[in-house]
N, C-alpha and C positions, 0 to 999 in steps of 0.2 A: 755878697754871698748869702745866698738864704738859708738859714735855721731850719732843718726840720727838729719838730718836736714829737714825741713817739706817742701815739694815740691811746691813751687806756683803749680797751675792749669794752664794747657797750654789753650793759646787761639788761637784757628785755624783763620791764618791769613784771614783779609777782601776779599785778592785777594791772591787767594794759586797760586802758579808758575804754568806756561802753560808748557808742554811738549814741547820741545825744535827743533821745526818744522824749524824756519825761520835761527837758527844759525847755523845750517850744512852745507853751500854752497850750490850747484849744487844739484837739483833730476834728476829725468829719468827725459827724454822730456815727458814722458806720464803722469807724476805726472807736471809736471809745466804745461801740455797743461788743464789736468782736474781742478789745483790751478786757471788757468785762465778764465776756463769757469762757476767754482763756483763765482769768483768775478763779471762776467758780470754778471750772473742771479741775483745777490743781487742786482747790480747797477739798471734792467730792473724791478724788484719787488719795488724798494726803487721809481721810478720814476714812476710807474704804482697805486703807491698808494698815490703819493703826490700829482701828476701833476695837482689835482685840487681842492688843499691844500687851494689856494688864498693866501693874504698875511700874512706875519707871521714874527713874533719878537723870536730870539731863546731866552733864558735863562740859563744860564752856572751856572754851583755852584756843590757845593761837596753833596757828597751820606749821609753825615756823620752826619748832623745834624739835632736832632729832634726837634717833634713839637714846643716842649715849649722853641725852643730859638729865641735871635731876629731877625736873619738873616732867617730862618723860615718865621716867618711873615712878613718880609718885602718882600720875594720872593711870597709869598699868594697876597702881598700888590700887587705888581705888574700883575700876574697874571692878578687878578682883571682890574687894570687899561688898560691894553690891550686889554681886553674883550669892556672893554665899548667904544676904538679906534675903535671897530670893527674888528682885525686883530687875530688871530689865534695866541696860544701860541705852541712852541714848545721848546719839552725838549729832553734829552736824555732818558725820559721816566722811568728812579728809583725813588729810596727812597730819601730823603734829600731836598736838594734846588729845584730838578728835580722835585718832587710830589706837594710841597708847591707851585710853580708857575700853574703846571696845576691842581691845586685844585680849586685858587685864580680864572684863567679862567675859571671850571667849573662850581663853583659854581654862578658865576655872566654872565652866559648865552653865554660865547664865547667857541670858539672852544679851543679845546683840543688834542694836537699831540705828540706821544712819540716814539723816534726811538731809542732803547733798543740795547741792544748789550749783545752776546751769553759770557759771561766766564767760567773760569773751576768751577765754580757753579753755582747756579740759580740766577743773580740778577732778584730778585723780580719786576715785573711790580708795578709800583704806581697806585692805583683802582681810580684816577681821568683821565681815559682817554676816550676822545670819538673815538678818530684813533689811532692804536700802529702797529709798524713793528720793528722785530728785526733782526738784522746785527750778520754777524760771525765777522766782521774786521772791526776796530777801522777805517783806512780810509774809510774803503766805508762810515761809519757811519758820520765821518766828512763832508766830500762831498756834503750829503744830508743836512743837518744840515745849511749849508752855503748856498747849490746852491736857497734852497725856502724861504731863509730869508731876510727881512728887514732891520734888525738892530738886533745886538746884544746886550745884558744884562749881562755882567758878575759880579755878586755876590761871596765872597768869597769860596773858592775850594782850592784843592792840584792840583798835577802834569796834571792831566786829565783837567782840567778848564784850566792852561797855557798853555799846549800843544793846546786847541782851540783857546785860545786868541793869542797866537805868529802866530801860521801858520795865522791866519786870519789875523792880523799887516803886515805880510810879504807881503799876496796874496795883500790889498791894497796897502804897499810902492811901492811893483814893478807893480802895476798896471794890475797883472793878473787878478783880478777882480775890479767893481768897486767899487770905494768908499763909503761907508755907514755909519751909526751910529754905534758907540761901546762904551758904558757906562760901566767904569769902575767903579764898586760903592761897598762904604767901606772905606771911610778912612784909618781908624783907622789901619785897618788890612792889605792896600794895599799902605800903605805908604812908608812903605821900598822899596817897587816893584818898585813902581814911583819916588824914592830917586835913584834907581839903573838904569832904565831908564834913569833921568835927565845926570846922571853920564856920562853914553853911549855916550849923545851929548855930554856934554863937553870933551872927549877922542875920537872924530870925526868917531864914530861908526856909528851914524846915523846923519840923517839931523834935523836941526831944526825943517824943516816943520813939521817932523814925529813926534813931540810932539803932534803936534793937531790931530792925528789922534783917539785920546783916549777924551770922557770927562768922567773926574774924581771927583766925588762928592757925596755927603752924603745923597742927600735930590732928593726924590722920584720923585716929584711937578717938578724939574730942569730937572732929569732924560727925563722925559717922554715928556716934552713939547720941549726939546733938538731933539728928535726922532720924535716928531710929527709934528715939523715944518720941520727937512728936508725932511721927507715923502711927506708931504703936496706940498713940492718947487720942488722935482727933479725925484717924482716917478709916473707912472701910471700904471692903473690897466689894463691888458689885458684878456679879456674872453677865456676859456678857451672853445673849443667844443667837443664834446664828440663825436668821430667816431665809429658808431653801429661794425664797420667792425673788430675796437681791443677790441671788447667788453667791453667798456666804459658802466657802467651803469648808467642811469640817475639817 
């Protein structure tokens, strides 16, 4: 007599595997020349719609969490408080931590910026934006992300949120860019991270100094007046002009 066994329900992964473009070595020169000239047009679209963006505080955090939890509202929280800095929020423009920071912005009168990115399904644009552009490729998307920001906010996340925080640790240690704010914030949930950091220096992986590169804390009020004073000391605002001639709209 045969057993049946009752099948879970399959659930279609968050992110379903991308057809396998970048792990075959070498294309034609005529497919790397066209790869190239797609990446410029994204870079020259991404900078044609930012360029007069003004300043802005990025916000990092996972897709995954909804409204009613607390990191949710504390990304709303923030939003919020950058709005009333005066300074533009930007997000990568989804669902999660990404929609709750430019909610927290829209709804208390600041700007609103979401730079979206294309995968093998639709990530859903978040409906609090006042500017959105969407990216094919995770770097160009980085790029942007970093080159018209402030200071960053990173909120609890997976793989996507470290992969922004590390490259950005990196581009400050080595001085390819410079130096800014990065609020690491969460505790509770980024304490192993910064247990594993601490580690690094003591195994002469990194320098002391690169501890400070990070402030790490729990409380909102710290966060923001951390960012607002070094804005305040080492930043200023350059106008930006609009030349009729690349059809710049006023």
């Amino acid at each position: 007599m045969d057993h049946k066994h009752p099948h879970k329900p399959t659930r279609d992964p968050i992110i379903p595997p991308k057809e396998h473009v970048f792990l075959e070595g070498p294309k034609s020169r005529g497919y790397e020349l066209f790869f190239a000239f797609r990446v410029f047009r994204q870079f020259i679209k991404g900078f044609r719609t930012l360029h007069f963006l003004g300043p802005s505080i990025t916000v990092f955090g996972s897709a995954r969490f909804k409204e009613d939890h607390p990191y949710y509202q504390q990304a709303r929280d923030f939003g919020a408080r950058i709005a009333k800095l005066g300074l533009a929020t930007l997000t990568g423009g989804g669902p999660g931590i990404m929609e709750a920071a430019n909610r927290g912005a829209f709804e208390n009168g600041g700007l609103s910026v979401g730079c979206n990115i294309v995968l093998p399904f639709e990530q859903k644009e978040n409906p609090y934006l006042h500017k959105s552009i969407t990216f094919e490729h995770f770097f160009v998307r980085k790029v942007l992300l970093v080159k018209y920001s402030y200071a960053f906010i990173i909120l609890p996340g997976g793989f996507g949120t470290m992969d922004e925080l590390f490259e950005t640790l990196t581009l400050v240690q080595t001085k390819t860019i410079t130096q800014f704010p990065i609020v690491l914030f969460g505790k509770k949930y980024y304490q192993p991270l910064m247990d594993a950091i601490h580690d690094m220096e003591k195994q002469g992986t990194i320098s002391p100094e690169d501890l400070s590169l990070v402030k790490f804390t729990d409380d909102i009020d710290e966060a923001m007046d951390f960012i607002s004073s070094y804005i305040k000391k080492y930043y200023t605002i350059k106008p930006r002009k609009r030349l009729w001639w690349l059809f710049e709209k006023r």
